[in-house]
N, C-alpha and C positions, 0 to 999 in steps of 0.2 A: 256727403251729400247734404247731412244739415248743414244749419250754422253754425251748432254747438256741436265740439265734439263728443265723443264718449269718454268715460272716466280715465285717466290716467291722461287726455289730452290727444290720443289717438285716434285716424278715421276711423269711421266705420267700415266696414268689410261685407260687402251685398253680395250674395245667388243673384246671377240673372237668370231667371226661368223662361224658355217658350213654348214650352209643353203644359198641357192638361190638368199637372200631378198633382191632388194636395198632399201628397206625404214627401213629395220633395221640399218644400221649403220646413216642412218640420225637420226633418233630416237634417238639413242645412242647416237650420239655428243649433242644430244639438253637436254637430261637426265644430258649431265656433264662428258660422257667419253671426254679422247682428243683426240681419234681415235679406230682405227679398226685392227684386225688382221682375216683376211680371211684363212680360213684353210682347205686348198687344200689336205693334207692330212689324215684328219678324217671326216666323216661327207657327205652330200649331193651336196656340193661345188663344181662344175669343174669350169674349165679354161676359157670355153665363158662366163659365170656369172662372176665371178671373174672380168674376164677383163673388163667386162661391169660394175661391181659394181666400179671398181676402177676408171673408166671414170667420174661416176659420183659425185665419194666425190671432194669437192673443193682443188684445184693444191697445196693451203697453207698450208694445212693439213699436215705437219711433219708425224704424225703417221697412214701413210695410209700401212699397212704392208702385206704380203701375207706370208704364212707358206705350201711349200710346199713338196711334197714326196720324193725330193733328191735335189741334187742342178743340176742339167741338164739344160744345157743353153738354151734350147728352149721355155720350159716353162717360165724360169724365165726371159728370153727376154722379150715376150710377155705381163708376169706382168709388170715390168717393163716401156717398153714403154707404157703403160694404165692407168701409174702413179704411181705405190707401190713407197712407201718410205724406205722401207727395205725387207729384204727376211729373212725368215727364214728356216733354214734348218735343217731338224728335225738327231738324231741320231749319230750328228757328233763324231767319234772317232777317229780323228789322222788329224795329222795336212795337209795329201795330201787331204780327206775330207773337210778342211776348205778352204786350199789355190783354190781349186776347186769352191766352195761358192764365195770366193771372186774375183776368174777369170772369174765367169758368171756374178756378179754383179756389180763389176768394169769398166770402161773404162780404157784404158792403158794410163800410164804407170804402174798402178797397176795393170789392169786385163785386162780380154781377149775381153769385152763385145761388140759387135757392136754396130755402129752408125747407127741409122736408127732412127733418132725421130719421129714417127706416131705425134706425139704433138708438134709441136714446142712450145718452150717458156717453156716448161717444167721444164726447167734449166737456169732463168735467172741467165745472168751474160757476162763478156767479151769470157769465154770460159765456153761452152757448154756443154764440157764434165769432168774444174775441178769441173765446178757447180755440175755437174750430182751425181760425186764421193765423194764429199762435202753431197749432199742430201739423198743420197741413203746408208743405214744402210747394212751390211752383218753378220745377226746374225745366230750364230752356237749352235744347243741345245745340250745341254749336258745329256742327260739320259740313261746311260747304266755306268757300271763297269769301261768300256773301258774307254768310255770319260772321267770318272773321274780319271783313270790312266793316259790318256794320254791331263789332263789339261793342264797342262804349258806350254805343244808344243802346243797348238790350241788354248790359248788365245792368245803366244808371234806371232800367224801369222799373220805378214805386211796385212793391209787393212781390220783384221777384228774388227766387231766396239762394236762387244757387244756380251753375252754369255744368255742363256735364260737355267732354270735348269727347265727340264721334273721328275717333282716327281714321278708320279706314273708308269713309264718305268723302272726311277732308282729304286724303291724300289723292283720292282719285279727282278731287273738284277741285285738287292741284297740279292732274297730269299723272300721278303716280301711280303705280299698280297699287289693285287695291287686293290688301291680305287680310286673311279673317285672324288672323294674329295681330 
């Protein structure tokens, strides 16, 4: 999901969580994931757990991720300052969807996102917010027709860091049965 990999040159390896827990995603780092993606828009998952789960996985955690129902800056604020390390945005088709993604989860001069650190230190470094923009991933999924029409415009969009492909959306917004495998 980053751009860098992890050590030896390898992906990293995510929990997707939809449920409530915060002892599953500990569980899950200590199994061998190298993080967590929280998924706000399927599942049993809202926004006060979320924020709370995300408080609680440790600040070094790269792949502390949230996946949520659009990119709308309020929510993804909120993740955000509670520590996600990226956002995902499920359905993106066209590149004002993405640059939208990357204007809530950016700091300017890339995006629109405020300053408000609930967490200080969140973001070492000299500046707080290239740190912020540096650590924080804007990933855009791709599963529909559309998005895959209109890929080249939404990967070439400035500030986005990675592309995530939703199989079973796409194969259905291909015709095909859709399986949760």
């Amino acid at each position: 999901m980053k751009r860098e990999a992890l050590g030896g040159g390898r992906n990293p390896v995510l929990y997707h969580q939809t449920v409530p827990s915060f002892s599953m995603p500990e569980w899950a780092v200590a199994a061998g994931y190298d993080g967590v993606i929280l998924d706000l828009q399927h599942g049993e998952l809202g926004l006060e757990a979320a924020c709370g789960i995300l408080r609680s996985i440790p600040r070094d955690n790269a792949y502390a991720y949230a996946r949520v129902g659009s990119p709308d800056p309020a929510p993804v604020l909120r993740l955000l300052d509670s520590g996600a390390r990226g956002i995902v945005a499920p359905t993106v088709e066209s590149r004002s969807q993405t640059e939208a993604l990357v204007a809530a989860t950016k700091y300017p001069p890339t995006g629109n996102r405020s300053l408000g650190p609930s967490r200080p230190a969140l973001y070492p470094g000299d500046s707080y917010t290239e740190a912020g923009n540096r650590a924080v991933s804007a990933v855009a999924q791709i599963e529909t027709r559309a998005g895959v029409e209109h890929a080249e415009e939404i990967v070439a969009t400035p500030g986005l860091d990675s592309v995530y492909i939703g199989p079973a959306d796409l194969a259905v917004s291909y015709g095909l049965p859709g399986r949760g495998d």
